[in-house]
N, C-alpha and C positions, 0 to 999 in steps of 0.2 A: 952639727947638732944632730943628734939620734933621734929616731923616730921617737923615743920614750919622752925625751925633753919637748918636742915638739907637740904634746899627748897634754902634757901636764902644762904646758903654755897658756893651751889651747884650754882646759879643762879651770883651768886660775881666771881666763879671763871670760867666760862665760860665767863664771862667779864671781866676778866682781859686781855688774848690774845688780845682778840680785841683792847683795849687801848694801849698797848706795839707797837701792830703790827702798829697802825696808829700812835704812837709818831716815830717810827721808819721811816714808809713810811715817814712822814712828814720831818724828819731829812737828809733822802735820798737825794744825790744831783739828779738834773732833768738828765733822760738820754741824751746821745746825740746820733749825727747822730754817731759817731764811734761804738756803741754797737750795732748797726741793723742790722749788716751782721752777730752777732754769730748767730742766729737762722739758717741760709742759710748755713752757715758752720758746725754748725751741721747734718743736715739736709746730704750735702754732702757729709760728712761726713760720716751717714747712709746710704747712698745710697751706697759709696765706699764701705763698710761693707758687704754689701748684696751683690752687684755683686763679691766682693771676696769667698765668701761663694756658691753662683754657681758653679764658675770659679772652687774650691776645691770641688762640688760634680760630675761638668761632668771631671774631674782627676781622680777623686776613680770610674767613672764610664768606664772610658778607661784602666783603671789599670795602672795608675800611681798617686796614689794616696801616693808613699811618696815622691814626692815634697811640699806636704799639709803642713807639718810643715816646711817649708821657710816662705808660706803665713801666716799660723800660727804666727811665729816670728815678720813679718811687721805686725798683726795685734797688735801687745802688749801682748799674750797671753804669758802663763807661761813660761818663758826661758827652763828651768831644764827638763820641760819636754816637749819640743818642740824637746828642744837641744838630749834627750833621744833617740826622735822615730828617728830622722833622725840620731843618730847613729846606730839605729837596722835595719831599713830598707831604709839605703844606705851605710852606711861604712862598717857595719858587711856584703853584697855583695860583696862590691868591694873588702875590704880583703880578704875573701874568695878565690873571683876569681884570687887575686893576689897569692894566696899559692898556687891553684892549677896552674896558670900558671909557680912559680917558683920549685914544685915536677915536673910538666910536663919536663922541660926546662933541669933539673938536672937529669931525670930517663931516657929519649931519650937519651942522650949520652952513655947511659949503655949498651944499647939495642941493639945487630948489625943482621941485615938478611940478604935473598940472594938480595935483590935490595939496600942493604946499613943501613946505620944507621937512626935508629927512627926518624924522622923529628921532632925540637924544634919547639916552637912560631915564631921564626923567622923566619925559614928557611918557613914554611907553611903560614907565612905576606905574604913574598915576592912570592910564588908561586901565591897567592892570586893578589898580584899585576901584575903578570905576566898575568895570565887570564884576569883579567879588560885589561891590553892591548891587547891583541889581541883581544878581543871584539873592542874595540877601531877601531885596522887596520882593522877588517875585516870590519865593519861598513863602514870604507873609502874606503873600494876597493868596498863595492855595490853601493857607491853614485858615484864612478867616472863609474863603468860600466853602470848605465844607463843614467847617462850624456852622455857617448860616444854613448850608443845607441839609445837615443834621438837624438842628432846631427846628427846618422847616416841617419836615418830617417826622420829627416826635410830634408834633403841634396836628398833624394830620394822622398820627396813628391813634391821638387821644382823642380825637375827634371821632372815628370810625370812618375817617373817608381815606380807605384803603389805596383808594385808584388814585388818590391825587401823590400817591408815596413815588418819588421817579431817585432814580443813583444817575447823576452824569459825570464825569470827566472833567478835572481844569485842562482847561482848555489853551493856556499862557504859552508864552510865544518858549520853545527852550533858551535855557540860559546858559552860559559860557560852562558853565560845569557840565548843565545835561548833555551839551555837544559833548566834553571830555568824554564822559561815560557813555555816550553813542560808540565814541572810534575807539576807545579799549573794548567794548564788547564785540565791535564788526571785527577788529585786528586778531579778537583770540579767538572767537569762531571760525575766521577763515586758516588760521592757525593750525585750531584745533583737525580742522578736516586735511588739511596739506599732511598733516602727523603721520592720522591714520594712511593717507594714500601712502608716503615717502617711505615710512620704517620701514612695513611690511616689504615693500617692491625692493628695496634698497638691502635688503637681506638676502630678497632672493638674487639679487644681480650678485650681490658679494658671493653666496652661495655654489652658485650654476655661472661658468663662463658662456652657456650657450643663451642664458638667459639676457646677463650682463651684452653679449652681441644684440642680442635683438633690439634691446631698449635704448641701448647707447647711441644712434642714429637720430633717433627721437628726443631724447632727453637734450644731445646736441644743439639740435633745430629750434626745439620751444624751449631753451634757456635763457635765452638773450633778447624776447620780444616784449615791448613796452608791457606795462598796461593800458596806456592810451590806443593799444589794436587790440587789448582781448576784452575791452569796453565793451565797444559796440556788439560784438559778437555775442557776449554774454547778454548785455542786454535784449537782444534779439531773442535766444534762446529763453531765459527766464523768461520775457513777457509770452512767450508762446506755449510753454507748457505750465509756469504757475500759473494759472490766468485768477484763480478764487482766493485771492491775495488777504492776510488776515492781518488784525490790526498788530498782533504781538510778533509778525516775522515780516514785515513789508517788503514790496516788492527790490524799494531802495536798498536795503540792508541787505539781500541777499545775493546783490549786483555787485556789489560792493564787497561781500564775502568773498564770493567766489572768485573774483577779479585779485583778490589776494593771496589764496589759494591756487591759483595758477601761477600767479609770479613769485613765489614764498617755498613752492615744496623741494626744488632742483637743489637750493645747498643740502637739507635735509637727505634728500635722494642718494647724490653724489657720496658725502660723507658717509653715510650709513653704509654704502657700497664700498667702501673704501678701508672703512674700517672691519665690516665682515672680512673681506677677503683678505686680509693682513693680517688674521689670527694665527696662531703658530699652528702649521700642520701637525706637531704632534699630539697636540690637544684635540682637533678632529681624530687624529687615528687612534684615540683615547676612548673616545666617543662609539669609536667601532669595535674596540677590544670588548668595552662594557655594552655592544649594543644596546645604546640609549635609542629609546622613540624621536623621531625625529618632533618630538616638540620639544622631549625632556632637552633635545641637542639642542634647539635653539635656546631655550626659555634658560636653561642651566649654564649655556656654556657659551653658546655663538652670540648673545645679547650681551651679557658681564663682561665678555671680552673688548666688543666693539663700543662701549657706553662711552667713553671718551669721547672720540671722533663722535659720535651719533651726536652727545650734548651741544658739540662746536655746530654741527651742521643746524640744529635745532634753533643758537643762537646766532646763525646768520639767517635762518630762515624771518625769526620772528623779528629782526631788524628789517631785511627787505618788504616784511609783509606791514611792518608799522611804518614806511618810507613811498610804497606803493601805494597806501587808504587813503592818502591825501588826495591824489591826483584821483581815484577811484571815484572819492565823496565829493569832488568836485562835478565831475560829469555826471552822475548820478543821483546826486543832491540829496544824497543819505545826511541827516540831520547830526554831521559830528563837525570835524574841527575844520578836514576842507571847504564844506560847506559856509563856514563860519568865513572862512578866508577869501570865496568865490564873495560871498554876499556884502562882503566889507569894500571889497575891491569894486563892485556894482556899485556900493553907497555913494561911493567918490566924497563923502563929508570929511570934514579938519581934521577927525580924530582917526580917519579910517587906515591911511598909513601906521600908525601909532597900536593900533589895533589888529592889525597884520601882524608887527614887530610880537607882540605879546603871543599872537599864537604862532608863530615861527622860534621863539624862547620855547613856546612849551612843550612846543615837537621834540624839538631836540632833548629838554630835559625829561621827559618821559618818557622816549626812546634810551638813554641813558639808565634810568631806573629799571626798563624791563630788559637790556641786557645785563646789569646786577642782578635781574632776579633768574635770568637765567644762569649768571656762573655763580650762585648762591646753589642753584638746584646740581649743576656742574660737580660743584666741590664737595657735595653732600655723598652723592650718589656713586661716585667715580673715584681712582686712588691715580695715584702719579709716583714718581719716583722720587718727591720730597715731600709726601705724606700717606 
């Protein structure tokens, strides 16, 4: 066959489509107005799509990310294995938690000591709901005491006897919630100050190897000591220089901060160190071409880099630091949840075990939520190699 044959083949059958497709068009009935909206319904369609697809990445970003396969399912995606992940990560939990509540439930009755027998699930609900009420009543005896002492006092400023006008304090015992909000405010003060010592120092070590020599010796040594040894010492030290102790920072809360803050800053420290000096050198010698200031270098360049590792070290700091106030507010009898646990243990009454159980659950479960709020702050701030 000749190239010319091979030309007109070739030329016949690129026209052929074309005649099909407009005998087709042609045969086409005319659209009407009812076929106008698919374009818009898709379109919404798309859109619904996309904002579902958000909506499941700030999910995996707050760490809840197996609800994904519900949305997953409404969006038509594979059943079998939609239907998979939400058996692995939700029903295989909740079984889980159901066996260990039904061995907990079955081994406490086994168990007897000198305050009684083991407290079940139940018995430690109901203790549980026991505290929410008295949270509850004490709440209503501070709102009727300063009612009354409001009234007393409008009653004496219409009088004109000025002097008898006095503001005092309830005075009620704290309640199971005031301890919570004691040890979340000692836990993120002492937090907060480990922060400030760890980043900075932890920059410069990643920074300077001569620096990182100095401190690493130290850092070593006081990594691994209780808080039950840097108690006492802190105590010692606080009552000797705060001596003029104020009612809004006591002496308790600050023993207890700082006791946190020593045992909390060294993951912080490390990681931060860890993560500086692992930046790509030629990103520093980048730094040098453009002679940046050495803040624009850190703040611009040596920070953005290391924020990863920095977040990790930040959320094991703030787990050791809310795992350490226990034992801190125990010796110290800072008015949070150790305390609560020390004074329950003294009670030695029926419900006192039962009542332990409930704040040993809430340790953990709000140890739990503040490392979500740290890989919440993690995923925000910081990029990875799958997003």
């Amino acid at each position: 066959m000749s190239a010319t044959t091979l030309q007109d083949f070739s030329d016949a059958s690129s026209e052929a489509p074309d005649e099909t497709a407009t005998a087709a068009t042609d045969q086409s009935p005319p659209a009407n107005d009812a076929e106008a909206p698919s374009g818009d319904g898709g379109s919404k369609g798309g859109d619904a799509s996309l904002a579902m697809q958000k909506l499941m990445n700030v999910l995996s970003v707050v760490g809840l990310g197996f609800i994904n396969p519900v949305f997953r399912l409404a969006m038509g995606e594979d059943p079998k294995k939609q239907f998979a992940d939400l058996w692995r990560m939700v029903c295989v939990p909740i079984l889980a938690i159901l066996i260990f509540m039904a061995a907990w439930s079955a081994g406490a009755s086994q168990v007897k000591t000198s305050l009684g027998q083991i407290p079940g699930p139940a018995a430690v609900w109901e203790q549980f709901g026991a505290l929410m009420d008295d949270h509850a009543a004490t709440r209503e005896k501070e709102r009727a005491f300063y009612e009354r002492q409001d009234e007393r006092n409008a009653g004496y400023i219409a009088e004109g006897r000025l002097d008898k006008v006095k503001e005092r304090s309830f005075t009620g015992k704290p309640t199971y919630i005031d301890q919570i909000g004691t040890s979340l405010q000692t836990v993120f003060f002492g937090f907060l100050i480990a922060t400030v010592i760890a980043v900075p120092l932890g920059i410069f070590c990643g920074l300077s190897p001569t620096v990182s020599a100095a401190f690493n010796p130290l850092i070593q040594i006081f990594k691994p000591v209780s808080p039950l040894a840097w108690l006492p010492i802190v105590t010692m030290v606080v009552s000797a220089v705060y001596v003029n102790a104020s009612d809004g920072l006591p002496k308790s809360f600050l023993i207890s901060a700082i006791t946190v803050t020593l045992c909390s800053l060294w993951p912080t420290l490390i990681n931060t160190a860890l993560g500086v000096s692992s930046i790509d050198k030629d990103l520093l010698n980048v730094s040098k071409v453009l002679q940046l200031k050495p803040a624009d270098k850190i703040f611009k360049l040596v920070v953005p880099s290391s924020l990863p590792l920095i977040f990790t070290g930040l959320r094991l700091s703030l787990g050791v630091g809310w795992m350490v106030l226990i034992a801190a507010e125990m010796l110290a009898q800072n008015p949070g949840l150790g305390k609560f646990v020390w004074d329950e243990f003294q009670n030695g009454s029926s419900v006192s075990l039962a009542r332990i159980m409930v704040a040993v659950l809430t340790i953990g479960v709000i140890g739990f939520l503040l490392d979500r709020i740290m890989y919440t702050l993690q995923a925000m701030f910081t990029y990875s190699d799958k997003r």
